[in-house]
N, C-alpha and C positions, 0 to 999 in steps of 0.2 A: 760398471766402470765409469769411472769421472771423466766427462767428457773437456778436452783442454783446447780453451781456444787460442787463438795467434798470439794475443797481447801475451797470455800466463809466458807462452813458449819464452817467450822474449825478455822475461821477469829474469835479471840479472842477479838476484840473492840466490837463488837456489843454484845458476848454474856457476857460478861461485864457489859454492861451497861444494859443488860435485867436482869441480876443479882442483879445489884446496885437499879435499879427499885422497885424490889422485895423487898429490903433491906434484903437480902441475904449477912452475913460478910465473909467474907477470902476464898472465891472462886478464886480471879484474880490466884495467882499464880497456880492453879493448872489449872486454863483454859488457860494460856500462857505458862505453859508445854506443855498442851493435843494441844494444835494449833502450838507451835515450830516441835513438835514430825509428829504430821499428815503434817505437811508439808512438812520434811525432808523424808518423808516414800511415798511419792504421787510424789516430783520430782525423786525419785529411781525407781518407777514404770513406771515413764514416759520414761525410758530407758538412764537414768543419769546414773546407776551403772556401774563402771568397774572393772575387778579384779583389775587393777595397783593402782587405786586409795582409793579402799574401801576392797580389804584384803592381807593380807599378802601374797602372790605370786609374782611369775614371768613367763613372756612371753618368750620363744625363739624360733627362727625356725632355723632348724637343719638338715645338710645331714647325713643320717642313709646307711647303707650300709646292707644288710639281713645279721643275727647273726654276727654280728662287734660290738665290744664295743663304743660306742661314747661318750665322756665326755661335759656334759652340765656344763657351768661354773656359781655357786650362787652368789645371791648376798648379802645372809647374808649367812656369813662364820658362825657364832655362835648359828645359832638355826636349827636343822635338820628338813628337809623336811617330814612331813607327808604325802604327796599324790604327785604322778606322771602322767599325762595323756597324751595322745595325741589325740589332738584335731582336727587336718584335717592332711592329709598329700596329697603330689602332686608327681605323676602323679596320678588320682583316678585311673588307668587299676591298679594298683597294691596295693593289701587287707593286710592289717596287722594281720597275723595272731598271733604272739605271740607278748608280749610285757615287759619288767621287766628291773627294775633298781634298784640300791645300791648307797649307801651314801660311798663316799671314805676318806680314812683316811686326807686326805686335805679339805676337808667340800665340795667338789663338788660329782655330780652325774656321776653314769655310768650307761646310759643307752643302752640297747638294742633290738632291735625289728627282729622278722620274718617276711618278706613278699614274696608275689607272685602273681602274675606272678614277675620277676625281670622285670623293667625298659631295654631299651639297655643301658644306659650309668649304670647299674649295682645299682642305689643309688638313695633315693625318697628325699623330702625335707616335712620336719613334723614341725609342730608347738607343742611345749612340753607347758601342763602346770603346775607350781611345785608350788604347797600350804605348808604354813611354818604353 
C-alpha cells in the first residue's frame, strides 16, 4: 500500500473532485484555503522558518565588554523593540550572568551584560536577538 503523507492529505484536486462526485456545491474554495494553509504550515515545520524572514526582528553579533554599555544599532528607527535576547555568546569559558537593555533616545539599543569568568582579551562576542 502507498504510503500518504500530510502534504498529499492536503492536495486539494483530488478532494475536490471527491466532492464534485458527491455533488457536494461550494466546498472548492474552502478546501484551496485549507490546502494553501496546510502547505505553507508543513514547509515551516520542515525548518523553512527564520526570524529575518517570517518576523519582525533582527540578528547582530556584538563585542560586549562585562558592565559596558554597548549600542546595537536598529533597523527600524520607528517602532520600539519589545524583546532583547542573547542567544550564544563566544568564548563559552565565560557565563552571562546579568543581562539588560534600554531603548535610547535615537531609536537604538543600549545593551549590557555581566559575565565571568572574563575572557583574557577582557570581551566576549554575543549574538543579540531584538523582536519589534
Amino acid at each position: 500500500m502507498a504510503k500518504i503523507s500530510i502534504s498529499r492529505l492536503f492536495e486539494a484536486g483530488p478532494v475536490i473532485q471527491a466532492f464534485q462526485k458527491a455533488k457536494v456545491e461550494g466546498v472548492e474554495p474552502f478546501i484551496t484555503f485549507l490546502s494553501d494553509f496546510s502547505e505553507q504550515v508543513i514547509r515551516a515545520l520542515r525548518g523553512k522558518l527564520t526570524f529575518e524572514e517570517n518576523f519582525a526582528s533582527q540578528v547582530d553579533n556584538v563585542e560586549l565588554r562585562s558592565s559596558q554599555s554597548q549600542i546595537v544599532y536598529t533597523q527600524f528607527k520607528n517602532v520600539v523593540p519589545r524583546h532583547v535576547f542573547v542567544t550564544k555568546s563566544s568564548p563559552y569559558s565565560s557565563l552571562i550572568t546579568a543581562f539588560n537593555w534600554q531603548v535610547r533616545q535615537d531609536g537604538n539599543i543600549d545593551v549590557v551584560a555581566t559575565f565571568s569568568p572574563a575572557p583574557a582579551s577582557g570581551k566576549i562576542t554575543a549574538t543579540i536577538l531584538t523582536f519589534y
